[in-house]
TORVOMAR-407555 format. One record per residue (C-alpha): residue number from 1; residue in three letters; z, y, x. Coordinates in Angstrom, 2 decimals. Layout:
BEGIN
i/aa/c3/c2/c1
NUM/ALA/Z/Y/X
...
// end
This chain:
BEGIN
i/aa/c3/c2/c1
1/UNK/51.78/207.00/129.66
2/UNK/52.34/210.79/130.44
3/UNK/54.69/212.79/128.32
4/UNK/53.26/216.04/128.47
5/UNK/53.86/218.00/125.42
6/UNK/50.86/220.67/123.80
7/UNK/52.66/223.54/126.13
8/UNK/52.51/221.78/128.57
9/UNK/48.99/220.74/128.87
10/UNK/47.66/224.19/128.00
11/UNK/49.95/225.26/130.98
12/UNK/48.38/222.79/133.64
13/UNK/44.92/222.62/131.95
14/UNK/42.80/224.52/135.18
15/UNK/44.39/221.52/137.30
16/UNK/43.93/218.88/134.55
17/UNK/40.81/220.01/134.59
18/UNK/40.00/219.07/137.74
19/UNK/38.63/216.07/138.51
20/UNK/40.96/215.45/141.86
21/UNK/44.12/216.12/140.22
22/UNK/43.81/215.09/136.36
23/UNK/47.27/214.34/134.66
24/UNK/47.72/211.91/137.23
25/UNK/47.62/214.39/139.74
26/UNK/50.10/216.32/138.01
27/UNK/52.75/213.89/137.60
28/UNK/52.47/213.41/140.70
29/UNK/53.15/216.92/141.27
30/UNK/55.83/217.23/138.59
31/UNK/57.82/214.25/139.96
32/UNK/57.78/215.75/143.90
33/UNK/61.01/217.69/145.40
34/UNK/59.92/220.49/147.66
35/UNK/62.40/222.43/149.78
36/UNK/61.86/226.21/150.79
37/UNK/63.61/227.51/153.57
38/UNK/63.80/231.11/153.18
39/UNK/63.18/233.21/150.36
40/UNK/61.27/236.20/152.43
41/UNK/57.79/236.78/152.88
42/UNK/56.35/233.17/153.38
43/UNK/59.24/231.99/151.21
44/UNK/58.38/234.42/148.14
45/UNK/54.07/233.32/147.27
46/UNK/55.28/229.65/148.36
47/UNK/57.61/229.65/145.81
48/UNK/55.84/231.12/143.54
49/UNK/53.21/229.08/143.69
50/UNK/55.09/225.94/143.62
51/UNK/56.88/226.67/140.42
52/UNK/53.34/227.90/138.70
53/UNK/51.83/224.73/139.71
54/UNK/54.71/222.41/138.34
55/UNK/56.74/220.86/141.51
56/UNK/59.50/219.43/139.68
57/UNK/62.55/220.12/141.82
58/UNK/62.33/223.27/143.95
59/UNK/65.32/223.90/146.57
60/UNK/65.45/227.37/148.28
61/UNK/67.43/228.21/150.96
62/UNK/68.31/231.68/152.58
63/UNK/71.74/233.02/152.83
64/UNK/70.58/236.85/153.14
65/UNK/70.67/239.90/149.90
66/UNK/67.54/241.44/149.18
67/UNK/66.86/244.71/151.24
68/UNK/64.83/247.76/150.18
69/UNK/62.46/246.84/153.28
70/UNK/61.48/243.53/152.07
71/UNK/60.03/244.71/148.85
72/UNK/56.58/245.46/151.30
73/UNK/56.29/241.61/151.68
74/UNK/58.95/239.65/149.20
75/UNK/57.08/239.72/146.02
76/UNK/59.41/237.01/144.51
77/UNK/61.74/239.82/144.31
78/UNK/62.05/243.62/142.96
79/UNK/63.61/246.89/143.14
80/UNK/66.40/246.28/141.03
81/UNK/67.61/243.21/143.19
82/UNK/68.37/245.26/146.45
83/UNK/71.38/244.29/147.21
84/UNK/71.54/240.71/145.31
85/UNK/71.23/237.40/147.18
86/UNK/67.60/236.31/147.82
87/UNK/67.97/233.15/146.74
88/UNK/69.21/233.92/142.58
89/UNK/66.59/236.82/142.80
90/UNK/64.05/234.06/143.67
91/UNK/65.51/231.12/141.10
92/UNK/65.04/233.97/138.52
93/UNK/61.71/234.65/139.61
94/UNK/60.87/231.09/139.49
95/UNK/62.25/229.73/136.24
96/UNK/60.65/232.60/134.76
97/UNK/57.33/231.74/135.93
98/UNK/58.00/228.37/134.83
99/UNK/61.19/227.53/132.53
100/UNK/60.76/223.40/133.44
101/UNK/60.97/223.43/136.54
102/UNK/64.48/222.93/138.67
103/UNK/65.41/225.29/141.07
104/UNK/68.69/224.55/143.53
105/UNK/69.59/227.51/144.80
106/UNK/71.15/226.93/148.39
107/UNK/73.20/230.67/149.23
108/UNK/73.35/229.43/152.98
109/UNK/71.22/230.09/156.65
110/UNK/69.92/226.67/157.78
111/UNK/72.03/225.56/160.91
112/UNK/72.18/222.52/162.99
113/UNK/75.42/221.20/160.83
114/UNK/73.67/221.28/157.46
115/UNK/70.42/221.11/157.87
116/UNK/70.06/217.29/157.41
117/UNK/72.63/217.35/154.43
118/UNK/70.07/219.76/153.03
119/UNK/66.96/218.10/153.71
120/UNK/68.02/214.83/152.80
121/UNK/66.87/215.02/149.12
122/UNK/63.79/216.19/149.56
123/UNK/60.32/214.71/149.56
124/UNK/58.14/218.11/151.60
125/UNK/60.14/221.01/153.73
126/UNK/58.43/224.69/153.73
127/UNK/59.29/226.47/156.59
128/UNK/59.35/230.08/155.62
129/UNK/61.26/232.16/158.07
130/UNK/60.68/234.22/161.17
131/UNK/62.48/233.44/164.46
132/UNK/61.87/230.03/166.60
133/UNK/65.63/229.38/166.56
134/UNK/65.17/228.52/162.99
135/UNK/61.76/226.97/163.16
136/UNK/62.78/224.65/165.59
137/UNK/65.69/223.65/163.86
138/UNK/63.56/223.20/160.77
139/UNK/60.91/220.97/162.66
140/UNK/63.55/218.60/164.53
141/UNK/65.39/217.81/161.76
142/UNK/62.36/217.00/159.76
143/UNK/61.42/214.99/162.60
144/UNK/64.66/213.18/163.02
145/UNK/65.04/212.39/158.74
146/UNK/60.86/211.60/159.03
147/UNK/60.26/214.74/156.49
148/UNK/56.57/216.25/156.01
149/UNK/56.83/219.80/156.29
150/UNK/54.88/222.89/156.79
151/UNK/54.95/225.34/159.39
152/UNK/54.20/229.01/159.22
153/UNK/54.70/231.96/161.31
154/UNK/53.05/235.78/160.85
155/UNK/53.59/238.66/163.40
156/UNK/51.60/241.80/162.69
157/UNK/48.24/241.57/161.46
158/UNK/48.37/237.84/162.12
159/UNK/49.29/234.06/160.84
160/UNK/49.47/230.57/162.15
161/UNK/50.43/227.40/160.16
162/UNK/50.21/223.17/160.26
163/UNK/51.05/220.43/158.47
164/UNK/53.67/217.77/160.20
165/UNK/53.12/214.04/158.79
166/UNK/55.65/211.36/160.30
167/UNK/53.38/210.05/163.49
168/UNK/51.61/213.06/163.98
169/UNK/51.75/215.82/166.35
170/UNK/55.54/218.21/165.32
171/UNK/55.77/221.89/166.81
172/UNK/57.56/220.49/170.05
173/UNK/53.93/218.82/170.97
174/UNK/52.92/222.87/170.92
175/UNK/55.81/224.52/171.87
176/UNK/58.31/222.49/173.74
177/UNK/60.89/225.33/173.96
178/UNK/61.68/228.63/171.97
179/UNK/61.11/231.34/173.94
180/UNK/63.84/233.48/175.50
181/UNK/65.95/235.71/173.44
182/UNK/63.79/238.66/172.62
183/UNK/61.00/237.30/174.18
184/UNK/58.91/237.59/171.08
185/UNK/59.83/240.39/168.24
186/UNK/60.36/239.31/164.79
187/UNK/58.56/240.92/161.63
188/UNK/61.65/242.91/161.16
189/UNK/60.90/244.10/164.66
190/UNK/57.46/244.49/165.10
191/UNK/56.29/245.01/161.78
192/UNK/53.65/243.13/159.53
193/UNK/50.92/243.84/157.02
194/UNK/52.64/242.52/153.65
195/UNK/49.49/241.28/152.54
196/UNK/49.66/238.72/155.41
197/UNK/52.75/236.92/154.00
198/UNK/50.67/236.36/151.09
199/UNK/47.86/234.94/152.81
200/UNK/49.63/232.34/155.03
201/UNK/52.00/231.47/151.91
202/UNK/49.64/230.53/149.64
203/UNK/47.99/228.33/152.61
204/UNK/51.40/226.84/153.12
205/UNK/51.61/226.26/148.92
206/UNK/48.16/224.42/149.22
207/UNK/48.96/222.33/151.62
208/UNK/52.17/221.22/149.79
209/UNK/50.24/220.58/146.75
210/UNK/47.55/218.68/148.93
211/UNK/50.31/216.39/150.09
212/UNK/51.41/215.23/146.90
213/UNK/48.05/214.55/145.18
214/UNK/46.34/213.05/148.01
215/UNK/43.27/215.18/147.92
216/UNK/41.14/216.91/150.67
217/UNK/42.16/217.02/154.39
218/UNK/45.68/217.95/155.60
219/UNK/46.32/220.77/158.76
220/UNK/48.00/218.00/160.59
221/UNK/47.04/217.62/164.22
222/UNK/45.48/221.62/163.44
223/UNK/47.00/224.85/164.26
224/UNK/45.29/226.92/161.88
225/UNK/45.10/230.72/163.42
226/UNK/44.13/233.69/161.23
227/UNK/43.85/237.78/162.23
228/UNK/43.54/239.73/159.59
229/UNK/42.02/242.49/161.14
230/UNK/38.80/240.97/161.96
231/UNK/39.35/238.23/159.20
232/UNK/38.69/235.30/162.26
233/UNK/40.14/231.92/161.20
234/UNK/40.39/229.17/164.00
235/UNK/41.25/225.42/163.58
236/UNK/43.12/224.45/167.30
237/UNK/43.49/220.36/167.33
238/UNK/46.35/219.35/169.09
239/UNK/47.82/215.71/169.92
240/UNK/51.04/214.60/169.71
241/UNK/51.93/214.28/173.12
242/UNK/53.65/211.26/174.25
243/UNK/55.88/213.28/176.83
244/UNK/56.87/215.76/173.85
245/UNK/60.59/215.56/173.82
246/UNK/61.42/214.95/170.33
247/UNK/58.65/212.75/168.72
248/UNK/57.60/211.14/172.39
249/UNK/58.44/207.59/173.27
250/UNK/61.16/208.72/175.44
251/UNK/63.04/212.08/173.47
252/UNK/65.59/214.29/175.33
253/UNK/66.48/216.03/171.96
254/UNK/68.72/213.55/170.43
255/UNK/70.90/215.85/168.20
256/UNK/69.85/219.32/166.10
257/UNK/70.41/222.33/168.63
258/UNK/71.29/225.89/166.95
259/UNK/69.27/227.75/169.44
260/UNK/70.90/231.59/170.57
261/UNK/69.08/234.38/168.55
262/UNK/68.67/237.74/169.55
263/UNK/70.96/240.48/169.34
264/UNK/68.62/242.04/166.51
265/UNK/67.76/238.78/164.54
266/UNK/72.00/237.90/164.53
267/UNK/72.51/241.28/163.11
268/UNK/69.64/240.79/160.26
269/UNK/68.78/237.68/160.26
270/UNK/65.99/238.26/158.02
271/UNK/63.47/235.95/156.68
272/UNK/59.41/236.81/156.76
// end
């Protein structure tokens, strides 16, 4: 039996509606705990999203203040938050959207001594920053605790994103290493269309709603590439590799690393 009161069913009704979610579906959805990690331009339409569609408990993570350069991208927030931390500006945002559902506001940068502490409570990680550091941090110890999560990345004019499932192939089977300090700019950096965050974020929001209600086909084993510029989607499949360092059968990354940033990202720090 499903409490759902009148409001409550006119708010969900387009998903009620449909035949593959139903109020099953969405008590399914209601009862899941998804964590966000980073409030910025992935962070903001993933969030969004999230709370719109009814996620019960919602934790966000991102220890940075909103800048006047992030309104491009950040549509969580506005122009009267510069200067106020992302992650209140986004709870706001959030509860706003949707009054039921909890938000747990984490005023904090993810690092290799509280990342599991953070993780621990949830059932689906959204990784929605911008330097490897991070996202490696962010896929080993969802690897190590046996957390889903999601993994996005823009740059530009373009996007890239997959699911990670316990068993399946984690962002170490891709990318064994981050690159060198540097190596690759950031979006604070190099720049990127705003309207790209968007796209990948909602992607990223799908999936995460996909998970719970156990519909349609998950981007697991799939690095899903998109340029915006000629609007070109590709699905890669990759394998997880039994030599891959983490998830193979014999791992040489035993313990959560906090990788060295560069010089630019230490100053900002900045999320997508």
């Amino acid at each position: 039996m499903f409490d759902y009161t009148e409001e409550e069913l006119t708010r969900y009704s387009r998903h009620i509606l449909l035949k593959d979610v139903g109020v099953e579906g969405q008590e399914k959805i209601r009862e899941a705990k998804v964590l966000v990690i980073g409030a910025g331009g992935l962070g903001a339409p993933v969030a969004m999203y999230l709370a719109a569609a009814g996620i019960g408990t919602i934790g966000i993570v991102d220890g940075d203040v909103v800048d006047l350069s992030n309104l491009q991208r950040q549509i969580i927030h506005t122009t009267p938050d510069v200067g106020r931390p992302k992650v209140q500006s986004a709870k706001e945002t959030m509860q706003a959207i949707n009054p039921s559902v909890k938000v747990v506001a984490y005023q904090d940068f993810l690092r290799a001594d509280n990342a599991l502490d953070i993780i621990r409570d949830y059932d689906f990680v959204v990784d929605g920053t911008d330097n490897f550091p991070v996202k490696f941090l962010i896929n080993d110890a969802c690897v190590m605790a046996g957390k889903p999560f999601s993994h996005g990345g823009i740059l530009r004019f373009e996007g890239q994103t997959f699911t990670y499932v316990p068993g399946h192939a984690c962002y170490r089977c891709m990318f064994k290493t981050p690159p060198p300090p540097n190596a690759v700019p950031t979006c604070s950096q190099a720049g990127v269309l705003g309207a790209i965050a968007g796209m990948l974020g909602t992607i990223q929001a799908a999936e995460t709603l996909k998970y719970f209600i156990g519909v349609g086909e998950l981007l697991t084993d799939k690095l899903l590439t998109f340029n915006a510029k000629t609007m070109d989607f590709r699905k890669i499949n990759v394998k997880r590799r039994e030599s891959c360092p983490l998830c193979g059968t014999n791992p040489t990354v035993t313990e959560l690393i906090d990788y060295e940033q560069g010089v630019c990202d230490l100053a900002a720090h900045k999320k997508g």
